[in-house]
C-alpha positions as CSV (number, residue, x, y, z in Angstrom):
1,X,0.0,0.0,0.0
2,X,1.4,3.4,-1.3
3,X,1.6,6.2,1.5
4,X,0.6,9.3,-1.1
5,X,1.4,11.7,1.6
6,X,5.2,10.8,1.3
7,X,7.3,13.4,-0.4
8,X,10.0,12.1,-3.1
9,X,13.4,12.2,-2.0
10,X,15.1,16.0,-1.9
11,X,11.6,17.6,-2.0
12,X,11.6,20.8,-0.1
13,X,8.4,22.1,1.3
14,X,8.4,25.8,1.3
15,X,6.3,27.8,2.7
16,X,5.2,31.7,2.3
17,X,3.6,33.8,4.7
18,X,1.6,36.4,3.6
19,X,3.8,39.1,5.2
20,X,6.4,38.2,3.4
21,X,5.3,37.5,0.4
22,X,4.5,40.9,-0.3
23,X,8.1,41.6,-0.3
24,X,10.6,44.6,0.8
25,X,11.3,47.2,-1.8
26,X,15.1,48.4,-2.2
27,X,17.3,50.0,-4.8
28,X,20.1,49.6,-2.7
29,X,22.2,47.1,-1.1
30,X,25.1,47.0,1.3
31,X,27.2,44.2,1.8
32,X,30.0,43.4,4.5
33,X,31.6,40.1,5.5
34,X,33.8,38.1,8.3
35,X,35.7,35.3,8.0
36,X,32.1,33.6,8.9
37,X,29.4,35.5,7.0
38,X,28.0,37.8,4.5
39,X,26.1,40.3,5.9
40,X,23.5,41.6,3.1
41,X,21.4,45.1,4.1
42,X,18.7,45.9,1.5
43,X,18.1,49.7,1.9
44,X,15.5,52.2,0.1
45,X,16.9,55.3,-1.1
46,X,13.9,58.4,-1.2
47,X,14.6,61.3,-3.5
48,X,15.4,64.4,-1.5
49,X,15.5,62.4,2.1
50,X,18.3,63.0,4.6
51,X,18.9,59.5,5.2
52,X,18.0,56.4,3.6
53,X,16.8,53.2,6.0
54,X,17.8,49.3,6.2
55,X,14.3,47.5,5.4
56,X,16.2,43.8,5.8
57,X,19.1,42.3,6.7
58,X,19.9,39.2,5.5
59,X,22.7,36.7,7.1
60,X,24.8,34.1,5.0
61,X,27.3,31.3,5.1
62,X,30.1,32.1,3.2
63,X,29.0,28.7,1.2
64,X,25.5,29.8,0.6
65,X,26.8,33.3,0.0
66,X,28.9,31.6,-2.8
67,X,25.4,30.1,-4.3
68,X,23.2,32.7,-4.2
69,X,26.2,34.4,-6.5
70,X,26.0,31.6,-9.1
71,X,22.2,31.6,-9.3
72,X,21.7,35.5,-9.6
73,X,24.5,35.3,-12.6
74,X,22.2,32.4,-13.9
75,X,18.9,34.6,-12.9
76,X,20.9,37.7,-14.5
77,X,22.1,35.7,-17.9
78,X,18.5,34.1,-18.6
79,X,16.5,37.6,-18.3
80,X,19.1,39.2,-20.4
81,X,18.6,36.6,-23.2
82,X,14.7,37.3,-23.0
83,X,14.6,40.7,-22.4
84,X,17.8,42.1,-23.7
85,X,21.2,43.6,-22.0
86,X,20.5,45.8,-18.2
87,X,22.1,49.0,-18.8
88,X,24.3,49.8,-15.5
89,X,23.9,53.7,-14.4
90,X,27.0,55.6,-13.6
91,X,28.3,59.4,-13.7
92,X,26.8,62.9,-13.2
93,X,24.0,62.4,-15.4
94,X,22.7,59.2,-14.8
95,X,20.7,59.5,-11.3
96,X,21.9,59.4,-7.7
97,X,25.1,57.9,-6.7
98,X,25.2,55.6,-4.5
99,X,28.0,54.4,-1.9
100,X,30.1,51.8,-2.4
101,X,27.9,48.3,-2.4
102,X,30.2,46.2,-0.3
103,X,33.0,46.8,2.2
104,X,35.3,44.7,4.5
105,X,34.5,45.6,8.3
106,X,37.3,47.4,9.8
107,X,36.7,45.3,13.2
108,X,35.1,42.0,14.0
109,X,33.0,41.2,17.4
């Protein structure tokens, strides 16, 4: 007798709360490292505002940093193909610049 609630090997269940789902907005991200982890702060940038606010942090492996790497390039090379080349902005007349987008900590805790 077949069990049909058993899940084939190296299926993930995933699941997505509503909250989240929704998603964070951010035209800005900061990344930092340690010898342990990739620190990843998505920020939002508004026109004209003094300061600009961290709306999530995300914390990775080194390892997993490594993947998520490989499978934006992927991501990246597969919507370029469909829906041609992402300019890059840069220089005086292309928008706000932005700081850096990573950095190596000056001190570790």
């Amino acid at each position: 007798m077949a069990d049909d609630n058993k899940k084939a090997p190296n299926q993930l269940n995933i699941e997505l709360p509503e909250d989240i789902a929704e998603g964070v907005y951010s035209n800005l991200a900061i990344i930092a490292h340690s010898n342990s982890e990739f620190v990843v702060d998505f920020v939002r940038i508004v026109p004209n505002a003094p300061k600009a606010k961290v709306k999530s942090r995300v914390i990775l492996t080194p390892q997993h940093a490594k993947r998520l790497l490989a499978a934006l390039a992927d991501n990246i090379q597969k919507y370029e193909a469909q829906y041609g080349a992402i300019g890059e902005t840069g220089g005086s007349n292309h928008g706000p610049q932005f700081p850096p987008m990573s950095f190596t900590p000056t001190a570790q805790a």
